[in-house]
C-alpha positions as a Python dict, from the first residue, in 0.01 Angstrom:
ca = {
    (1, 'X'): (0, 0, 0),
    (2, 'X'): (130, 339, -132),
    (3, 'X'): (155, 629, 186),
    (4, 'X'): (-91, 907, 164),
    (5, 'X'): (165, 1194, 175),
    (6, 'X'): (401, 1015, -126),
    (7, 'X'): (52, 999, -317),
    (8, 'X'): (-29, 1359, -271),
    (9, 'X'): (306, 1393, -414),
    (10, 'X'): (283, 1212, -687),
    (11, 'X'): (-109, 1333, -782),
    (12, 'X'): (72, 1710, -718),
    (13, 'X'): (9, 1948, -1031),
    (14, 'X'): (279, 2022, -1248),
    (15, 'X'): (235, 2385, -1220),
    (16, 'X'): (235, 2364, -840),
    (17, 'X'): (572, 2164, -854),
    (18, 'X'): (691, 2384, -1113),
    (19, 'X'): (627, 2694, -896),
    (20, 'X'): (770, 2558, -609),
    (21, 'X'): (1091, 2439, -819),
    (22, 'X'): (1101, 2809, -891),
    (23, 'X'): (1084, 2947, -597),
    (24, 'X'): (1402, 2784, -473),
    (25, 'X'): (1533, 2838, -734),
    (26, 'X'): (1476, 3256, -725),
    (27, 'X'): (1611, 3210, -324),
    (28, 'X'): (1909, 3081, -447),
    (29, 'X'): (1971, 3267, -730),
    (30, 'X'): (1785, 3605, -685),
    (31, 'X'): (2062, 3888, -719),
    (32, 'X'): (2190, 3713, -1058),
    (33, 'X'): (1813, 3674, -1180),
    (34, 'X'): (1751, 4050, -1064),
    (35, 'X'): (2080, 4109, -1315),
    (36, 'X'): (2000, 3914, -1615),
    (37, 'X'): (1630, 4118, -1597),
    (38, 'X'): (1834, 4455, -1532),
    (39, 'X'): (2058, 4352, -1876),
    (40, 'X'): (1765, 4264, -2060),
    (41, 'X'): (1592, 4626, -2009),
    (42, 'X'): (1918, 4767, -2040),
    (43, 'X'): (1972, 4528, -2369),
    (44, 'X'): (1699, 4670, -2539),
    (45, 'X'): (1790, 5027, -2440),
    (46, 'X'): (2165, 4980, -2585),
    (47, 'X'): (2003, 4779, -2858),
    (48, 'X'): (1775, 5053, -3000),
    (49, 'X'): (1946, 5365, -2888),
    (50, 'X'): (2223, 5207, -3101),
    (51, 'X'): (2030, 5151, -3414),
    (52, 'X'): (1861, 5484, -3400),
    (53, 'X'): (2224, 5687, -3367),
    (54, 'X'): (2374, 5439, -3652),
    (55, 'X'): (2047, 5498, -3886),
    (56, 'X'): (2088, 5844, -3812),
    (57, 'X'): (2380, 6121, -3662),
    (58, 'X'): (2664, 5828, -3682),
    (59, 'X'): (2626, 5612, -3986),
    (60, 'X'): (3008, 5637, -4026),
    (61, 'X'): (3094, 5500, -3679),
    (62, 'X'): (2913, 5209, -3564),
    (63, 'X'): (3168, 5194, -3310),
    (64, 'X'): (3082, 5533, -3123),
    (65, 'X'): (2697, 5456, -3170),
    (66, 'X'): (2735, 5151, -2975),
    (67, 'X'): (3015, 5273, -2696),
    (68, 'X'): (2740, 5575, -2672),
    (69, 'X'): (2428, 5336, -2619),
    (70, 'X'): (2687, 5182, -2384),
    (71, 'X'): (2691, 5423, -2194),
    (72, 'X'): (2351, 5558, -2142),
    (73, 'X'): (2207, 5193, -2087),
    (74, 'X'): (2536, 5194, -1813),
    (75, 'X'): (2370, 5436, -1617),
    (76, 'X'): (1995, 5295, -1605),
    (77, 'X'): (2184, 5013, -1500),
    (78, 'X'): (2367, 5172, -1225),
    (79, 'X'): (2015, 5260, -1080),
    (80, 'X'): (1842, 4965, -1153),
    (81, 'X'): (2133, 4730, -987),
    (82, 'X'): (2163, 4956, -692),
    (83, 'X'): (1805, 4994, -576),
    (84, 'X'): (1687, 4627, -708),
    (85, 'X'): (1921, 4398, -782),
    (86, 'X'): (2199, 4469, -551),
    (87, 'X'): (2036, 4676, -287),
    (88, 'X'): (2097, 4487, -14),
    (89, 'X'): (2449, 4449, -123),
    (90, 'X'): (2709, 4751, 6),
    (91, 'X'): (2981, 4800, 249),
    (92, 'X'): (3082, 5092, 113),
    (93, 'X'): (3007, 5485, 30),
    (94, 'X'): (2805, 5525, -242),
    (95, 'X'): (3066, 5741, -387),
    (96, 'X'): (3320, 5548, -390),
    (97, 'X'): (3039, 5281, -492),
    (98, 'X'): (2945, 5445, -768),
    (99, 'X'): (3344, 5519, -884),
    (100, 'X'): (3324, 5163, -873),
    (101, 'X'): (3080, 5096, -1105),
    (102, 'X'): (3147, 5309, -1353),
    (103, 'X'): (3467, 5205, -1361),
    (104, 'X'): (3416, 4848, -1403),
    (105, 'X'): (3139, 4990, -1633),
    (106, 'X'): (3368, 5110, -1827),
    (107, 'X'): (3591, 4780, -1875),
    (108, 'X'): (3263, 4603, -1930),
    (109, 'X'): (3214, 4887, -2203),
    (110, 'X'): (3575, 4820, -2369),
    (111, 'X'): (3468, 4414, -2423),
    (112, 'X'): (3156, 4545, -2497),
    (113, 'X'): (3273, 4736, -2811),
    (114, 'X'): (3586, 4499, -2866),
    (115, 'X'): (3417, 4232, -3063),
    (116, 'X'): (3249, 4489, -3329),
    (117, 'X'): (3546, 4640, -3378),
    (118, 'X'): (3728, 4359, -3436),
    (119, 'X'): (3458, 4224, -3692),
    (120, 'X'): (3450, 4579, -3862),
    (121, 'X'): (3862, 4712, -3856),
    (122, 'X'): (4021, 4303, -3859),
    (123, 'X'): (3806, 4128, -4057),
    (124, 'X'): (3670, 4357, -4270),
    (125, 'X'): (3341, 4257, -4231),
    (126, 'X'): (3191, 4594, -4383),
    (127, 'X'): (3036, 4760, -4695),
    (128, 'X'): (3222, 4752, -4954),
    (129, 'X'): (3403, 4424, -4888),
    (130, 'X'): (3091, 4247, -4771),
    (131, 'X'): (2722, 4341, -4886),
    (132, 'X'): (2516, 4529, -4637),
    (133, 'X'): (2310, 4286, -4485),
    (134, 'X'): (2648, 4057, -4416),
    (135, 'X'): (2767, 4409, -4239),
    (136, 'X'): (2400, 4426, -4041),
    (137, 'X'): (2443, 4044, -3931),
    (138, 'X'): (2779, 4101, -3855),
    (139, 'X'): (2741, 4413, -3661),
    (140, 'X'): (2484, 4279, -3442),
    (141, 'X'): (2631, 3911, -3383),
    (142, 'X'): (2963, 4117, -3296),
    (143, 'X'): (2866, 4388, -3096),
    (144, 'X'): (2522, 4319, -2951),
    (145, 'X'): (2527, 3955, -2877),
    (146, 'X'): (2919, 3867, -2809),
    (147, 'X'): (3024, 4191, -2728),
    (148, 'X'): (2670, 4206, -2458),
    (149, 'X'): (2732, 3878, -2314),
    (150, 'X'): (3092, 3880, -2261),
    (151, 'X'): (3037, 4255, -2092),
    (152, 'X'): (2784, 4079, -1826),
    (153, 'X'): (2934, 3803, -1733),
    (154, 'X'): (3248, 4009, -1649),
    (155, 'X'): (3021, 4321, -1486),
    (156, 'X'): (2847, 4026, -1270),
    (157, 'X'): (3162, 3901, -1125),
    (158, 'X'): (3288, 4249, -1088),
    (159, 'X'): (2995, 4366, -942),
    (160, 'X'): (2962, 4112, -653),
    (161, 'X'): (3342, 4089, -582),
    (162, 'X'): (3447, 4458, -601),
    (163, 'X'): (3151, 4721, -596),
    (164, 'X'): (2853, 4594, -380),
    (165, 'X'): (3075, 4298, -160),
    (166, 'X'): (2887, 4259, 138),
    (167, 'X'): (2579, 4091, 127),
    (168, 'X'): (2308, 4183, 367),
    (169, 'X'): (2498, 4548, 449),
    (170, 'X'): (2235, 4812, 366),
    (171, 'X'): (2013, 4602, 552),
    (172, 'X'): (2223, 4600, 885),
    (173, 'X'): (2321, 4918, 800),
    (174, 'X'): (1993, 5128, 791),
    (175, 'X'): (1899, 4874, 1145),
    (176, 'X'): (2141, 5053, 1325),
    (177, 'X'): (2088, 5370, 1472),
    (178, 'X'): (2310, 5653, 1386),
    (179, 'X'): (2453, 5910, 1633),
    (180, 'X'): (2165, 6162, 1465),
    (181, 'X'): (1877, 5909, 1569),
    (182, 'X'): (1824, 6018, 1929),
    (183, 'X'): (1819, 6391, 1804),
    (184, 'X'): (1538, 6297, 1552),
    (185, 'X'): (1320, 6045, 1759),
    (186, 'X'): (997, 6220, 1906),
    (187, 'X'): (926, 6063, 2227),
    (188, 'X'): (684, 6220, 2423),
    (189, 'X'): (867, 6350, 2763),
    (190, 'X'): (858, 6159, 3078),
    (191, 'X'): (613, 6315, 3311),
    (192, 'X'): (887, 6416, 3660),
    (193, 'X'): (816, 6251, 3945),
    (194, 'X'): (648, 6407, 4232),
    (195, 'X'): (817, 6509, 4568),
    (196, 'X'): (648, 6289, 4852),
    (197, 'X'): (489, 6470, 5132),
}
């Protein structure tokens, strides 16, 4: 005879299991699943902030439209990682957190760009050597897709190791009271005690 609870299990829905399976799995893996949906908004933002400067002001340099969609999406990103992703990652001033980022921003910007440049200025991979849509295909499998990926998975490990280290330290730090706290707390006064008789 089967046990009750191991045939609950079994007769379980698959979405229920599936939603459970995902739930440890977001536990586990929540700061790097916050990331990947900070790089995809980000993605998009490079993505088409790219296309419309290369269809437009920079047709000549591919390269400069992308290192300046780069750039913009790098700073929705700082915000986005700080306050969501990473926010209750810190341990240090945000100054010198957001020096930081920006500067492993740009590294992540310089392998960003690398691959296009190399498919454009190495291999030649541009009009009038190759047709136009070979350029297009090559532009965007260069610089959007390896250039993108290799730039996260460096800004990920950067980003945990160097700018926001210490897990859990806006958290402790904004449970602690400051030296300013007992100035600002409004406690209604003790009433004095009165003199016996």
């Amino acid at each position: 005879m089967i046990p009750a609870t191991v045939l609950r299990k079994c007769t379980e829905s698959p979405s229920r299991l599936a939603r459970m399976w995902l739930n440890r799995l977001w536990r586990k893996h929540h700061e790097a699943a916050k990331f990947l949906i900070v790089g995809g908004i980000c993605f998009l933002a490079t993505t088409a902030l790219n296309y419309l400067l290369k269809l437009t002001v920079l047709h000549e340099k591919p390269v400069t439209a992308l290192a300046f969609a780069t750039v913009v999406a790098t700073i929705l990103s700082y915000v986005l990682n700080r306050e969501w992703s990473f926010r209750t990652r810190g341990g240090r001033e945000q100054h010198h957190e957001a020096a930081l980022f920006f500067a492993v921003s740009a590294i992540g910007i310089g392998l960003n760009v690398l691959p296009l440049a190399v498919s454009r200025y190495v291999l030649d991979l541009r009009v009038p050597d190759v047709s136009r849509p070979v350029q297009e295909i090559a532009d965007f499998a260069s610089g959007i897709i390896l250039g993108t990926l290799i730039a996260m998975v460096f800004r990920l490990w950067a980003f945990k190791r160097f700018v926001f280290p210490h897990a859990e330290a806006r958290q402790h730090r904004a449970s602690v009271p400051g030296p300013r706290s007992k100035l600002l707390r409004h406690e209604p006064a003790k009433p004095s005690a009165k003199p016996r008789r």
